[in-house]
N, C-alpha and C positions, 0 to 999 in steps of 0.2 A: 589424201594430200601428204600426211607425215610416213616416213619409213620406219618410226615406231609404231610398233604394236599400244596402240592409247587410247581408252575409253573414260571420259572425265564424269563425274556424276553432273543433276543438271543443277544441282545446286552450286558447283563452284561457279555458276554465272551470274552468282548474287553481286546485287550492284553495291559498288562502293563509296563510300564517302571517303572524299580529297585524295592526296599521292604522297606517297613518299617517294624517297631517290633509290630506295632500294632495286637491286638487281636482280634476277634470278640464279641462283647460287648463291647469293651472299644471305647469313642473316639478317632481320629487322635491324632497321638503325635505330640507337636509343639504347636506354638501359632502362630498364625496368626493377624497384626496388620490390616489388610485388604484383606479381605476374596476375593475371584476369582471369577469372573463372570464366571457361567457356558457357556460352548460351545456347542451349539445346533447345533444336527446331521439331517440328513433332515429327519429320521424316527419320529423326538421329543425326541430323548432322549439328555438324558443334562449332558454335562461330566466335571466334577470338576478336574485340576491338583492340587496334594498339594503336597510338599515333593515327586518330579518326579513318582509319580504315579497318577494314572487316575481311578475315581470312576465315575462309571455310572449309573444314574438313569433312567427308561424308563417311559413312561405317568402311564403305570398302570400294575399290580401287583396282583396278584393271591394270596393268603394265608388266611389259615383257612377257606378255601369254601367261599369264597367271592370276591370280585375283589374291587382295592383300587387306589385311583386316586391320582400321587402326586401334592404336594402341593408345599412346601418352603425347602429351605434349613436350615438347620439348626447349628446356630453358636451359643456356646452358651459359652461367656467369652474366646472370638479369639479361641476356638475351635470348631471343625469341629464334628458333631453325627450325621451326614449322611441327606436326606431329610425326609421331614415327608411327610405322606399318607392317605388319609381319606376313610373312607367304603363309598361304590357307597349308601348303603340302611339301613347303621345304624350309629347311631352318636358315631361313633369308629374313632379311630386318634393312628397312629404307626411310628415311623422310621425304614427306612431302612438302610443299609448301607452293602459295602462289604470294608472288609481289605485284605491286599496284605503281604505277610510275604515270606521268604527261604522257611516258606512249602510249602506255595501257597496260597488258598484264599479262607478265610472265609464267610460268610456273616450272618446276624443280620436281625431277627424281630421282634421287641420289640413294645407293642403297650405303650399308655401311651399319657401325653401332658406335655405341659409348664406348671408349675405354680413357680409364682414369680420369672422367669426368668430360672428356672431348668426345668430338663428332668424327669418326675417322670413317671416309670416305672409302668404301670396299666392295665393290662390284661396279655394275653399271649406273651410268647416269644419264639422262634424258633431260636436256634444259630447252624450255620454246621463248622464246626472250618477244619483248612487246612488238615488235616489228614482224614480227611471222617467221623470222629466222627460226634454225633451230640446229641442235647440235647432239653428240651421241658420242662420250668416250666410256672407257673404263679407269679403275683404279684396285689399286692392290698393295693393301693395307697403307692406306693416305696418300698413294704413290702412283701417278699415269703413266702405266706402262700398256697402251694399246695405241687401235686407229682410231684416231680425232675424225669422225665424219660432220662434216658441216652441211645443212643443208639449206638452199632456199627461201622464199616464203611461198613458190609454188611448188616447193616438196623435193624439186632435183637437188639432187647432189652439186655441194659444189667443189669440196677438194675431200680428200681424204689422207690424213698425215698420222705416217708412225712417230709416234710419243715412247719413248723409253726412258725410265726415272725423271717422267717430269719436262724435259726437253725433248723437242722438233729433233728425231737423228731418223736419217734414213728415207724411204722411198714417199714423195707428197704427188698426188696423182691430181689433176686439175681437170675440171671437165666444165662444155657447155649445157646449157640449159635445153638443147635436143638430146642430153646424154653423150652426145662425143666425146671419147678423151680428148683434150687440151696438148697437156703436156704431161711429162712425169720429170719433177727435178729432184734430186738428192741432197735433202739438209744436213748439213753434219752441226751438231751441237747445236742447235738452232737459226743458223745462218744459211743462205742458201749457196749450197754449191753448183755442180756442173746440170747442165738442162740435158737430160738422158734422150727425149723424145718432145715431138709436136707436130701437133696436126693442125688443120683446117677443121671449122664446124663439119664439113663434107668426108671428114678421116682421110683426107688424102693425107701424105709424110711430107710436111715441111721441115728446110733447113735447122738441124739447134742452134745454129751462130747464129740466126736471124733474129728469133726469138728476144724479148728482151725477159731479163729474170724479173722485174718488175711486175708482170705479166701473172707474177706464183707466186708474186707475195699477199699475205693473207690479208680480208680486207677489216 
């Protein structure tokens, strides 16, 4: 279904007690004046309560074709941004985290390290948000400088947009859900400009005047 590479262990389908409003990518809401010793499951995994919910971490972790061993928790200013995880075979370091919402449950991989006490977000990142959506950019050193793929919650693609320092510039590709290209419009600075192409679900070449830009804005 997903177009990451992602094997979850099966503990993170441990059930939760209540929700929070948190997001996937955002840390825990709350502040913690001292953080929870995790509870070790006799498989090794380690379950943090915060705010009557229960996040699970397991020894190790699948993503991006590699396998990732964890590490520490991570608190950073009595807040909670899940534990961190190191590549078995390359000097790569990511958090993970799952959040618990009335949708249901997201989860976060974000690679990246500490520096000067922050979280700086630095390679790829992989978020499945509670609705089945899911999304796939990079960063570089705090910074999104790739393509935003968005996808589905039955796994298609549904737009793919160049990100350069953070802002929508440049080629956004839109497709149906049989995989047809849509259209292709060009954002500049994150506003949408001129619509380059469009098609029909069928790929025939429809007019770009016809097209409305509505059509390619994100939802």
């Amino acid at each position: 279904m997903r177009h990451f590479p992602i094997i979850l262990h099966a503990a993170l389908l441990v059930v939760m007690a209540g929700c929070s409003s948190s997001s996937p990518g955002q840390p825990s809401q709350g502040l913690v004046d001292q953080p929870p010793q995790p509870k070790v499951l006799s498989d090794g995994v380690h379950v943090i309560t915060l705010n009557s919910n229960e996040y699970a971490f397991p020894p190790e972790l699948e993503f991006d074709d590699g396998n990732w061993i964890r590490e520490e928790p991570l608190w950073i200013d009595r807040t909670f941004y899940g534990y961190s995880y190191v590549h078995t075979q390359q000097p790569r370091k990511m958090r993970y985290k799952a959040d618990h919402s009335i949708e249901g449950t997201g989860f976060i991989f974000q690679e990246g390290d500490l520096q000067n006490g922050e979280w700086l977000a630095n390679g790829k990142e992989f978020i499945e948000f509670p609705d089945g959506t899911s999304q796939e950019k990079s960063y570089v050193h705090g910074i999104e400088n790739s393509q935003w793929k968005y996808y589905r919650q039955d796994g298609s693609l549904e737009f793919s947009m160049t990100m350069v320092n953070g802002t929508a510039h440049g080629l956004c590709s839109v497709f149906y859900k049989n995989g047809q290209l849509q259209g292709v419009i060009e954002m500049i600075e994150g506003k949408n400009g001129p619509i380059l192409e469009h098609y029909d679900q069928d790929g025939n070449e429809m007019p770009t005047n016809v097209a409305s830009q509505d059509l390619f804005k994100m939802q």
